[in-house]
N, C-alpha and C positions, 0 to 999 in steps of 0.2 A: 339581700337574702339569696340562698343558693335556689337555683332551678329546679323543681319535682312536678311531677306529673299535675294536669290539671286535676283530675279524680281525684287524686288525695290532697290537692288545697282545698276540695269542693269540701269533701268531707274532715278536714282539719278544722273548719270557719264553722260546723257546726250545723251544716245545710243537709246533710242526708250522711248515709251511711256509704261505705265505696258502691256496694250493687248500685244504690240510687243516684249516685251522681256516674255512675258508670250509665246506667241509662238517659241524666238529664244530655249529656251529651252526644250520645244515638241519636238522640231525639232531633239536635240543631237545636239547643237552650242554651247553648254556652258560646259564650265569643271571647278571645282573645284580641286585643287592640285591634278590635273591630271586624275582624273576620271571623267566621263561625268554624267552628270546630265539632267531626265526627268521630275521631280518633280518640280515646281515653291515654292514651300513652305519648299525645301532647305536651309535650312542657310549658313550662311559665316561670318566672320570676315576681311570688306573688306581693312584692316589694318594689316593683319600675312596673311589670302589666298591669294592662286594664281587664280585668278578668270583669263578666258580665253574667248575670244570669238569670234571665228570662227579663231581660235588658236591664236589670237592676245591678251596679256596678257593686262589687264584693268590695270590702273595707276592710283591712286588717290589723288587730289589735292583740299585740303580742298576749298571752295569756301567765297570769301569774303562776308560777311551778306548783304542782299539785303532787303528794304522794301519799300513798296508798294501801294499806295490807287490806288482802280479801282473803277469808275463806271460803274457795272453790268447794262446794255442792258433787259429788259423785253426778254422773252422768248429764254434765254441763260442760261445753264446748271452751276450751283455753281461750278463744280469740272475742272480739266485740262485737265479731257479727261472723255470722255464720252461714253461707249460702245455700246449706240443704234444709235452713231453717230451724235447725235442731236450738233448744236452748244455749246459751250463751254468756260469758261472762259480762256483755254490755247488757242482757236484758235486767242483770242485777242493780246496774249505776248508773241510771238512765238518769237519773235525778239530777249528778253531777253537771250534766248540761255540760261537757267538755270530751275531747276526743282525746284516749287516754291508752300508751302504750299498757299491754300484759306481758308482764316480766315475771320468766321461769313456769313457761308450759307446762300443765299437766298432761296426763292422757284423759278422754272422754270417761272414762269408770275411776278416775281415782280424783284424790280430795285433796285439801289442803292448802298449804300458803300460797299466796303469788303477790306479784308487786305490781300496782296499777301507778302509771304517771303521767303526764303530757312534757316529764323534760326526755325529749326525744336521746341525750349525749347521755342521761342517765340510763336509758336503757341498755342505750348499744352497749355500755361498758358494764352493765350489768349481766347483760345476754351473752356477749362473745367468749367464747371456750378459751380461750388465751387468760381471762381472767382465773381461769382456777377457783371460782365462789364454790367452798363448801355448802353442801344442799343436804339436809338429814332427814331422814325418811323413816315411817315406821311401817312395817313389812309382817305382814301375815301371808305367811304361806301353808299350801297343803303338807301335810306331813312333819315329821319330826328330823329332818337335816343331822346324819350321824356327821363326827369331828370329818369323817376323811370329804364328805362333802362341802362342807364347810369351809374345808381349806382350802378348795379350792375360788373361793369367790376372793380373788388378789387380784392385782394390774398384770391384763397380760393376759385373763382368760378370753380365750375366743368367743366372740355373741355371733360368727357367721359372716359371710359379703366380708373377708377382709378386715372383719374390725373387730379392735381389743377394749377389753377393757383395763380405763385410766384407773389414776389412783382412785382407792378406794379403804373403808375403813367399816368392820361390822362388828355388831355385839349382840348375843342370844339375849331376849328380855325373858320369854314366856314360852315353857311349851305345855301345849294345850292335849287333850284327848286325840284330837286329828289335824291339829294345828296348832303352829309355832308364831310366836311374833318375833320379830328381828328389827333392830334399828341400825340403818345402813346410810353413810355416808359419801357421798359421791362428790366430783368437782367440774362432772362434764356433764351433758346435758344432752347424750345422743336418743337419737328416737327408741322410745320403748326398751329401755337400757334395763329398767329394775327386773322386770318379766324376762326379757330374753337371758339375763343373768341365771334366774331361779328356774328357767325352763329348764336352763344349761347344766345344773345340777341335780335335777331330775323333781324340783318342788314349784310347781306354782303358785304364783302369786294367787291371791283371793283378796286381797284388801291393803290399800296402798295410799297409805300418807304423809305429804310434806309437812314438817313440825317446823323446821328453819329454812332460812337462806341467809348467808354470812351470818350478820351477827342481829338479824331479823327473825325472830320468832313469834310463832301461831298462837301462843298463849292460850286462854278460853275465849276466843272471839269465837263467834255460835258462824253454825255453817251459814254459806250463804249471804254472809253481813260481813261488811268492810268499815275500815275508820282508817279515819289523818294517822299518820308517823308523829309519835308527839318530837316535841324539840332533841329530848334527850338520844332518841335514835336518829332522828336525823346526825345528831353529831359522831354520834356511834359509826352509822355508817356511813359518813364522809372520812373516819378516821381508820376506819377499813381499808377503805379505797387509797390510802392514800400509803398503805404497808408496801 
């Protein structure tokens, strides 16, 4: 096995969360082939070391591939733990009893899909910008977006600091009294991209939902609750991946 940090084999095996194995080894709880370790950014290979913790030697059993759709709850935090305490996408899958990548952050105020797994190789190649994963989104914003605004949301408008935005793909669903809805299409995933777009055009966001990822969609799963990829998507999206 490759070498990673001891905090996160602690919290990989299932023993605590990173804060908590970040503190078991401040504390002097953890030893490495037999010497104790302070440092959290310690390495190990936890396939030849003897990792130890609180002298009880850790054992490791590969886990079988686990995936995942959740729908993400408005004002719950994209990661499994969260250090200011705030809610969380792990206080949802505690049950799972498994440490599980979240694939395709949201922001803290918006909702919708994400992909939870423990195959680490599927994430990276699900997360990395080089992949180009279409992401669809459905978009309420303030106001009613006349066309010359509108046209402007293409690859190539400025969000600020230097950066553009990638391909992209939009269509007017609904316009409301004081609000439009918009289903917008994106392939990158930079921070706070959908807002800074509609800031950029003078309409804020108000309400902001992931419907797909590739060829992964939100369906009627109720907020907040997750389920298995049945077979059929899994082959779906191995055959994606592999365009």
């Amino acid at each position: 096995m490759p070498e990673k940090k001891v905090q996160l084999i602690i919290r990989d095996a299932g023993l605590g969360s990173r804060r908590s194995a970040d503190q078991m080894i401040r504390e002097g709880r953890v030893t490495v082939n037999g010497r104790v370790i302070d440092d959290p950014a310690v390495t190990a290979d936890p396939g030849r070391d003897h990792i130890k913790v609180d002298g009880k030697l850790m054992r490791f059993t590969p886990a079988a591939p686990q995936y995942y759709l959740f729908n993400k709850p408005r004002h719950v935090v994209s990661t499994m733990d969260d250090p200011e305490g705030r809610p969380c996408v792990g206080d949802y899958v505690k049950q799972l009893k498994t440490h599980l990548f979240s694939i395709g952050r949201l922001d803290f105020d918006a909702e919708g899909l994400m992909i939870l797994t423990n195959d680490g190789m599927l994430a990276q190649r699900l997360s990395h910008p080089s992949g180009k994963i279409p992401r669809t989104y459905l978009v309420k914003v303030k106001g009613t977006p006349d066309p010359a605004s509108l046209s402007m949301i293409r690859k190539g408008l400025s969000l600020g600091e230097g950066e553009r935005v990638g391909e992209v793909q939009w269509a007017l669903l609904k316009s409301q009294q004081t609000t439009t809805w918009i289903k917008l299409v994106l392939y990158e995933g930079k921070k706070n991209e959908i807002k800074r777009i509609f800031f950029r055009i003078g309409h804020p966001v108000r309400k902001l939902r992931r419907v797909s990822f590739g060829p992964l969609t939100l369906g009627k799963l109720p907020s907040g609750m997750w389920r298995a990829l049945t077979p059929a998507e899994m082959e779906e999206l191995a055959a994606f991946l592999e365009q």
